[in-house]
C-alpha positions as CSV (number, residue, x, y, z in Angstrom):
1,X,0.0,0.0,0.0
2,X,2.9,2.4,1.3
3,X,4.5,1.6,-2.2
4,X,1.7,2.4,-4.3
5,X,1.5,5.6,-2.7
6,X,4.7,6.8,-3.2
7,X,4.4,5.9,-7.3
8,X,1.2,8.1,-7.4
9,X,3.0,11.0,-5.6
10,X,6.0,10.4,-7.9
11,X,3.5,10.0,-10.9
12,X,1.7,13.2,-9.6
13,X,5.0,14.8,-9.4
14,X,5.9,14.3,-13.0
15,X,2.6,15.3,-14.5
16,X,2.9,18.6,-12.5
17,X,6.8,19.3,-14.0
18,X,5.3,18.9,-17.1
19,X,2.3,21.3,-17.0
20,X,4.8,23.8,-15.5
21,X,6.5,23.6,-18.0
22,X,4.6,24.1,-21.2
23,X,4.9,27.5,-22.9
24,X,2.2,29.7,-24.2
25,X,1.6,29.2,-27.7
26,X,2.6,32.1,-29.2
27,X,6.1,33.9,-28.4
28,X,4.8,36.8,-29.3
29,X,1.0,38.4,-28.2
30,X,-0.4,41.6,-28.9
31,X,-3.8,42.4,-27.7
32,X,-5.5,45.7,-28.9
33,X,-8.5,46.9,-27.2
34,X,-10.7,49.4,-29.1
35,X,-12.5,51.2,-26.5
36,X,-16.4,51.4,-27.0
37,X,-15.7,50.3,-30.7
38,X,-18.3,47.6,-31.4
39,X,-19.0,46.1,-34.7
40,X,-20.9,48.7,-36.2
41,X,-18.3,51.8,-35.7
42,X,-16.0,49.5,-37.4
43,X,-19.1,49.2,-40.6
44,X,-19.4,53.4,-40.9
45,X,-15.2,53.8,-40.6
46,X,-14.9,51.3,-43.8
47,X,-18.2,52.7,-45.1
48,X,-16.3,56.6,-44.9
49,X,-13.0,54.5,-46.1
50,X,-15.1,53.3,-49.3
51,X,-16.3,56.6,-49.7
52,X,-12.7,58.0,-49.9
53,X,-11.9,55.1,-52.4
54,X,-15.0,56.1,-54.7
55,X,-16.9,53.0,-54.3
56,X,-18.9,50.8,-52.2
57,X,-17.3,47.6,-50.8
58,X,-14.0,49.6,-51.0
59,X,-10.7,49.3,-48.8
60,X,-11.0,47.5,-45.3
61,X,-9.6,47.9,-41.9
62,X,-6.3,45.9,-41.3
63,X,-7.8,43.6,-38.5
64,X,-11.0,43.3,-40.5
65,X,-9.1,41.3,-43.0
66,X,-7.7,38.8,-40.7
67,X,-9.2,35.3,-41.0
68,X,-10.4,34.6,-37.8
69,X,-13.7,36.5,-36.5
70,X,-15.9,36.2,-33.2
71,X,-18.2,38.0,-30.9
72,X,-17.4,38.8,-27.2
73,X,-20.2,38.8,-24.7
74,X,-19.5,42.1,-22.2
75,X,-21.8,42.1,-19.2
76,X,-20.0,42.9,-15.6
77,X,-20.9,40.8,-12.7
78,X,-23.0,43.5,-11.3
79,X,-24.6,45.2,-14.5
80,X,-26.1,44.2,-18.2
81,X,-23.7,47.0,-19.3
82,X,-20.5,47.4,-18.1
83,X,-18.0,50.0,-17.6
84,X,-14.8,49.9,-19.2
85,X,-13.2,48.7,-15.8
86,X,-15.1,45.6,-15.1
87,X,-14.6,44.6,-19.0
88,X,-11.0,45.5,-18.9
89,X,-10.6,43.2,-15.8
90,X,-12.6,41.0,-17.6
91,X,-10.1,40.7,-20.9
92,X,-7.2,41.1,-18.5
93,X,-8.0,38.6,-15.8
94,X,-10.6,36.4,-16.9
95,X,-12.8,37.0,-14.1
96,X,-16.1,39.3,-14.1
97,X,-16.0,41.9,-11.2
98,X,-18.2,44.5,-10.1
99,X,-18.8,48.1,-12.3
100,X,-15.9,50.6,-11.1
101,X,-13.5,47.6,-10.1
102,X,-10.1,47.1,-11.4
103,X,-7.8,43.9,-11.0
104,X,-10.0,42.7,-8.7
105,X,-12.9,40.0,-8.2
106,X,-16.7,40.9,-7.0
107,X,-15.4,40.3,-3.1
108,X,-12.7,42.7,-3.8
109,X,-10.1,40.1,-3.8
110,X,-6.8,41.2,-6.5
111,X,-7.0,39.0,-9.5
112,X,-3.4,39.0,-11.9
113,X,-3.8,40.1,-15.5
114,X,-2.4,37.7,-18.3
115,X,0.6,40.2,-18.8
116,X,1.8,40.1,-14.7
117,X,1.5,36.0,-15.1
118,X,3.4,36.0,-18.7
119,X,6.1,37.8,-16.9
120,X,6.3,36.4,-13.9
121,X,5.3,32.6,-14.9
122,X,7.1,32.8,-18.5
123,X,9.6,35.6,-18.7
124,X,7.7,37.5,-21.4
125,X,8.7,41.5,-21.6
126,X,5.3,43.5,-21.2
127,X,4.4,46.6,-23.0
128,X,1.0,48.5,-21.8
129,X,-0.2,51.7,-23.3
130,X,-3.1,53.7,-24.7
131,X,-3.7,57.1,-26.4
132,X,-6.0,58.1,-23.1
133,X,-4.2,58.1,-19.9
134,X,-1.8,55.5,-19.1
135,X,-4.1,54.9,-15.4
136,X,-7.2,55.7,-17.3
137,X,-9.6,51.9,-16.7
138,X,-8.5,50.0,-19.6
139,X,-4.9,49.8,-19.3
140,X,-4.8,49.9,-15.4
141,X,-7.0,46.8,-15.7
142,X,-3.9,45.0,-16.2
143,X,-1.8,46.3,-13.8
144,X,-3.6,47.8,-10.7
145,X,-6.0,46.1,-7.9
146,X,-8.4,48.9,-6.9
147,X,-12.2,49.1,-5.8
148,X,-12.1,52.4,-7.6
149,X,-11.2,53.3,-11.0
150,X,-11.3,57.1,-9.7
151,X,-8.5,56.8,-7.4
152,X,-6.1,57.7,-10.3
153,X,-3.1,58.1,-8.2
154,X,-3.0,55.1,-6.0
155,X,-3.3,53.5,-9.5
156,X,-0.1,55.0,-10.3
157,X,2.0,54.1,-7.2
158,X,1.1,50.3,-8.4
159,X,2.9,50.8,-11.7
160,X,5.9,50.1,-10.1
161,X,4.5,46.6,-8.4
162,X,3.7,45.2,-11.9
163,X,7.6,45.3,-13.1
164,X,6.2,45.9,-16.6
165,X,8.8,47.1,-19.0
166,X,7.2,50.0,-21.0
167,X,3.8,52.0,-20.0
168,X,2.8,54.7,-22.0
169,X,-0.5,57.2,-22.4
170,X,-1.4,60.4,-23.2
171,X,-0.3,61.9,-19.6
172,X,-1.7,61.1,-16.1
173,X,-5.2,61.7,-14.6
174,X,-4.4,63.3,-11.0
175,X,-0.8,64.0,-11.2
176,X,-0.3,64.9,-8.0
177,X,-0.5,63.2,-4.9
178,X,-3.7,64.1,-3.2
179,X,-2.0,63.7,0.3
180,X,1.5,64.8,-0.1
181,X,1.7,68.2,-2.5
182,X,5.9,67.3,-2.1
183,X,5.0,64.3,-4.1
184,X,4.0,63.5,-8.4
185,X,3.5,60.6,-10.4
186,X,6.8,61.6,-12.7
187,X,8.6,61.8,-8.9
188,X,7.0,58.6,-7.7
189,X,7.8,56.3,-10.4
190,X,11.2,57.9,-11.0
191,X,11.8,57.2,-7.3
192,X,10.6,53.3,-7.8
193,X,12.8,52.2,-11.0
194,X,11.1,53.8,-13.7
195,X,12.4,56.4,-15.9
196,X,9.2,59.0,-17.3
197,X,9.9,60.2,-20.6
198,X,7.8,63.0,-22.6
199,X,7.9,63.0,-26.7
200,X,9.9,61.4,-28.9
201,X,12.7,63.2,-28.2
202,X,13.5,62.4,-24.5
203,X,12.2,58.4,-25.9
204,X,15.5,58.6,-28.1
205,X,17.6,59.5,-25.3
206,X,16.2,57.3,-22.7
207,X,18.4,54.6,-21.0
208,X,16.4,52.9,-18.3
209,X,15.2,49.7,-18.4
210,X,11.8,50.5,-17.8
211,X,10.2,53.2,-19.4
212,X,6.9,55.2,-18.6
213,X,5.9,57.1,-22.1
214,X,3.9,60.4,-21.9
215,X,2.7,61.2,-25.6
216,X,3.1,65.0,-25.2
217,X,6.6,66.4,-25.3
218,X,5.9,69.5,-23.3
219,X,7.5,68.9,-19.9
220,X,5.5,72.2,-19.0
221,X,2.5,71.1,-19.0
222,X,3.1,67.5,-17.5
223,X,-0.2,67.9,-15.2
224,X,-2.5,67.7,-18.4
225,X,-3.6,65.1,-20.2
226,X,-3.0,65.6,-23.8
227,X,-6.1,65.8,-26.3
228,X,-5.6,64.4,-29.9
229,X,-8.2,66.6,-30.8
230,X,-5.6,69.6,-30.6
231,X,-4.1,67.7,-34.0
232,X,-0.8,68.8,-32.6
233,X,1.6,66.3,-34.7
234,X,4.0,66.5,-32.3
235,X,2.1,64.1,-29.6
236,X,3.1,60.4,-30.2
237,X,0.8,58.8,-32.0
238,X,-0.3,54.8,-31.1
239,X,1.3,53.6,-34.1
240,X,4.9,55.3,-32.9
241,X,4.3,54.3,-29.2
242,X,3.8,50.8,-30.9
243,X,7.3,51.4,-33.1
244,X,9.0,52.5,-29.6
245,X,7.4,49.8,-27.2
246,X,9.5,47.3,-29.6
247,X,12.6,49.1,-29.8
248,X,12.7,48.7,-26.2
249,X,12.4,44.7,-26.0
250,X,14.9,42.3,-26.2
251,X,15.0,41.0,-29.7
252,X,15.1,36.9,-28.7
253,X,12.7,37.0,-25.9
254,X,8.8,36.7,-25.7
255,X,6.6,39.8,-25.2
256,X,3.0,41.0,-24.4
257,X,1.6,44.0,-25.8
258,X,-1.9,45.8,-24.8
259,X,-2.7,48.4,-26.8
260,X,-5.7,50.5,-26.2
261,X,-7.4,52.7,-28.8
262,X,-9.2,55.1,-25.9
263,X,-9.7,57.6,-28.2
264,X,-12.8,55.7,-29.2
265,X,-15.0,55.6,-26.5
266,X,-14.5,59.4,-25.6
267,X,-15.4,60.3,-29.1
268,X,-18.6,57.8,-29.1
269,X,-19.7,58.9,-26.1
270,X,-19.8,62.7,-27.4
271,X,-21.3,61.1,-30.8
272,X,-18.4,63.0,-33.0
273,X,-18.7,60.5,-35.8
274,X,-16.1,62.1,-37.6
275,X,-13.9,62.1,-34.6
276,X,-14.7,58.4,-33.8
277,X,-13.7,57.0,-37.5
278,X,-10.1,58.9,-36.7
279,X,-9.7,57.2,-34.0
280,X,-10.3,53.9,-34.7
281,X,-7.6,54.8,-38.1
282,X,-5.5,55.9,-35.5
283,X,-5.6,52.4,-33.6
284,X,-5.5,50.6,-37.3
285,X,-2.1,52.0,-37.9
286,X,-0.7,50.9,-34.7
287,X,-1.9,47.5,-36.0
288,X,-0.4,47.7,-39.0
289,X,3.6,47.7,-37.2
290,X,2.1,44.4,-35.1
291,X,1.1,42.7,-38.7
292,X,3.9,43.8,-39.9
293,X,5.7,42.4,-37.4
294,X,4.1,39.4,-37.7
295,X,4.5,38.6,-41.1
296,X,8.2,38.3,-40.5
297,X,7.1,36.1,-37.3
298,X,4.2,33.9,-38.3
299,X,4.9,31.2,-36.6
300,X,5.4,32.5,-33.3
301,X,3.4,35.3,-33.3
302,X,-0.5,36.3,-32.0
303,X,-2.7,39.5,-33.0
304,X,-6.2,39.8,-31.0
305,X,-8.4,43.0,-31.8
306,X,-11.5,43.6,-29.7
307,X,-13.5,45.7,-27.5
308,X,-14.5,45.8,-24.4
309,X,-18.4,47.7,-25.0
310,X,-19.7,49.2,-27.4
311,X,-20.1,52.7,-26.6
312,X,-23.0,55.3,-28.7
313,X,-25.2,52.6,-30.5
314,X,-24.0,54.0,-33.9
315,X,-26.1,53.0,-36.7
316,X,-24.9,53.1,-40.4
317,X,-27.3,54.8,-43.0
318,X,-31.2,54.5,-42.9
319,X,-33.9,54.2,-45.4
320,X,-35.4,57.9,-44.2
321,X,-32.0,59.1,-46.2
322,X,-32.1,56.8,-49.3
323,X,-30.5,54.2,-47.5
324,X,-27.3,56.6,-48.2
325,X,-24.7,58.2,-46.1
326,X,-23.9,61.5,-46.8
327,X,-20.1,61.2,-46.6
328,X,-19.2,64.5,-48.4
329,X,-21.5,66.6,-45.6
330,X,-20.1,64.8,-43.0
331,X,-16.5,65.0,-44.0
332,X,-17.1,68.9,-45.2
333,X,-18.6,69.9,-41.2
334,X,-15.5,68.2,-40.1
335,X,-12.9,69.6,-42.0
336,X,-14.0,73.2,-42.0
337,X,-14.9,74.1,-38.0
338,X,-14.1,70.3,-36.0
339,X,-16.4,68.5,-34.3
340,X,-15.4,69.4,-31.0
341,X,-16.7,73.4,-30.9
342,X,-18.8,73.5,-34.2
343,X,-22.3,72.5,-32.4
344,X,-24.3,74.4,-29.9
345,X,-25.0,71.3,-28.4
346,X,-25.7,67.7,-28.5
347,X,-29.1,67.5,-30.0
348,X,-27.4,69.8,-33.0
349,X,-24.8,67.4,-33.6
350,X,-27.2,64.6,-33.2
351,X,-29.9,66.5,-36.1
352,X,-26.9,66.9,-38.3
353,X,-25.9,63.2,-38.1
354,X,-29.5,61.8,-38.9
355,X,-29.7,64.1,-41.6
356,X,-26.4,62.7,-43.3
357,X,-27.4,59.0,-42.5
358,X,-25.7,58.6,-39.2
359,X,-27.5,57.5,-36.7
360,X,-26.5,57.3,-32.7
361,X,-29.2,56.0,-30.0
362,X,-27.0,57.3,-27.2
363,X,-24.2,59.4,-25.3
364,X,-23.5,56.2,-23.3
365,X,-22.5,52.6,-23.3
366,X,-24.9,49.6,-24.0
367,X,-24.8,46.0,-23.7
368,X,-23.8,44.6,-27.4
369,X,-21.6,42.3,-28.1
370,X,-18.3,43.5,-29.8
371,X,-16.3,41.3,-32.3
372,X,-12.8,39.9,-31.8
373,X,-10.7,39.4,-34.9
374,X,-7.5,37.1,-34.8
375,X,-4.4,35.9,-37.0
376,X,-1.2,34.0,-36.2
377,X,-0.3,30.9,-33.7
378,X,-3.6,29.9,-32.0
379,X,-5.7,32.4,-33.6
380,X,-8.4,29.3,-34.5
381,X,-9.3,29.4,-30.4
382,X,-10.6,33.4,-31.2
383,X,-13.9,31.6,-33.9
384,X,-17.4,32.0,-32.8
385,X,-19.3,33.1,-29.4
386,X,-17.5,33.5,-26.5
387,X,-17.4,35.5,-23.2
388,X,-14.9,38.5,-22.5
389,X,-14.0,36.2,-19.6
390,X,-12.4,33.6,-21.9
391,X,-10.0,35.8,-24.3
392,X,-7.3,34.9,-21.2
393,X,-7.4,31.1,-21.7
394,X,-6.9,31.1,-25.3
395,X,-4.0,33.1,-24.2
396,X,-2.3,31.1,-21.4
397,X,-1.6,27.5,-21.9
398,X,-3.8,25.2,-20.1
């Protein structure tokens, strides 16, 4: 009896080496999260991209061509309609928590992301970053544990905890340190290994291993967030944070990469249609240097694209205009004044959209699903219905 029990413990022992010691399919992972962008902001922006070509049917989206398509269920544990919190938790850690929660479950227990157990389990190099802030919801879901997504600065000390190698954003959201005015997020995360760089310029010049990225280059005004909408060129733009993220990873080794298009929720929520189809181009490009990347890596390499909610209800032309779009309208309003100061006010903008062939039901989220589009190693696991829950385990090995 005493023998048999030792050959099932060393039998047990084996089969546990062994699961330990399988890999992660892909070497290479890069997750992009389009923020509010469900399926139907990605039909006008290729409907406005057709226009642009001259016909209907025209050019496509980069992630719309890859082969592999599915639909993400995005309820919270708490709500029918999540906030972008609970859903980035979700994607992150596979496990639904409450509206407002980050990194942790329902009973306010911390939960790791997939990029904290790819680095510490695996060795992988982790990139995080977004054209919103960098301890905005989405990418803090992967680092931070926090019953509040409001408490921007606590978020911020927890970089630091994550050992992530590159974090980047458009700035911070509550620079400074409520409780100590002797005390900054650029101080506190210099302080705790990381160096904080602002623009290109100071990028180039950087030599710590770890990097925080501010997009805007002006030091002077560090405390604000940078606004896209400005069109200053000189912001980094997510297909250059993208460029840089890479440039600062070890050529050999494995990496994770979230990549958040955050642009696209603000601009849905303020129903700038104009405005949301830039954005989503904005995030395309970035994806563009990961399939680029990949096409020199296709064995080894993984590109997800997804949402976590759909933000606006965006509808794409109606039969009370023709069934048409009015693409020159649209583009001409845009071009001439910008969205963001050339309507009195919301129920303007929303009377010019309907009358072009736009159509938005709402300033706020709602409970669609969103599509998930896949290529590379493993990219077959990403077919068909699945919960925002599950995106982790066709991630990690089992």
């Amino acid at each position: 009896m005493k023998s048999k029990s030792v050959l099932f413990a060393l039998f047990a022992s084996i089969l546990l080496s062994v699961s330990c010691e399988k890999k992660p399919e892909a070497k290479y992972v890069f997750l992009f999260i389009g923020d509010g962008m469900g399926a139907s902001q990605v039909a006008v922006t290729e409907s406005y991209l057709s226009y642009c070509e001259g016909k209907l049917g025209g050019e496509q989206l980069t992630f719309t061509k890859f082969p592999v398509l599915g639909m993400c269920t995005t309820y919270s544990a708490n709500s029918l309609i999540t906030d972008s919190a609970a859903s980035g938790t979700a994607i992150a850690t596979g496990y639904k928590t409450n509206n407002g929660f980050l990194g942790m479950d329902p009973q306010g227990l911390p939960v790791n992301s997939v990029a904290k157990i790819l680095k510490d389990d695996y060795g992988y190099q982790v990139g995080i970053f977004s054209s919103v802030p960098l301890n905005h919801a989405t990418p803090a879901a992967f680092y931070a544990h926090v019953k509040s997504r409001g408490n921007y600065y606590t978020i911020t000390t927890q970089i630091p905890d994550s050992g992530f190698d590159f974090i980047g954003g458009s700035g911070f959201l509550e620079f400074k340190d409520p409780k100590n005015s002797d005390m900054n997020s650029e101080k506190y995360l210099e302080e705790h290994g990381y160096e904080v760089v602002f623009g290109q310029s100071e990028f180039e010049n950087a030599r710590g291993d770890k990097l925080v990225m501010v997009a805007n280059p002006n030091q002077e005004h560090r405390e604000k967030v940078a606004n896209y909408d400005d069109e200053d060129d000189k912001l980094v733009t997510l297909s250059q944070m993208m460029e840089d993220c890479l440039n600062t990873f070890d050529d050999d080794k494995p990496f994770f990469i979230m990549c958040e298009g955050g642009e696209i929720d603000w601009t849905s929520h303020a129903n700038k249609t104009m405005s949301t189809i830039e954005a989503i181009l904005k995030m395309d490009d970035a994806v563009k240097v990961a399939y680029d990347f990949y096409l020199k890596h296709p064995k080894q390499t993984l590109i997800i694209v997804t949402a976590d909610h759909q933000t606006g209800g965006i509808s794409l032309g109606s039969d009370e205009n023709g069934s048409s779009v009015d693409w020159p309208e649209i583009e001409k309003q845009w071009k001439s004044a910008g969205e963001q100061d050339n309507f009195s006010s919301v129920k303007t903008r929303d009377e010019f959209n309907r009358s072009n062939g736009i159509g938005w039901t709402t300033t706020h989220h709602n409970g669609d699903h969103v599509p998930i589009y896949a290529v590379g190693v493993g990219a077959e696991k990403f077919s068909g219905r699945m919960d925002n829950t599950q995106i982790i385990s066709k991630i990690l090995p089992l």
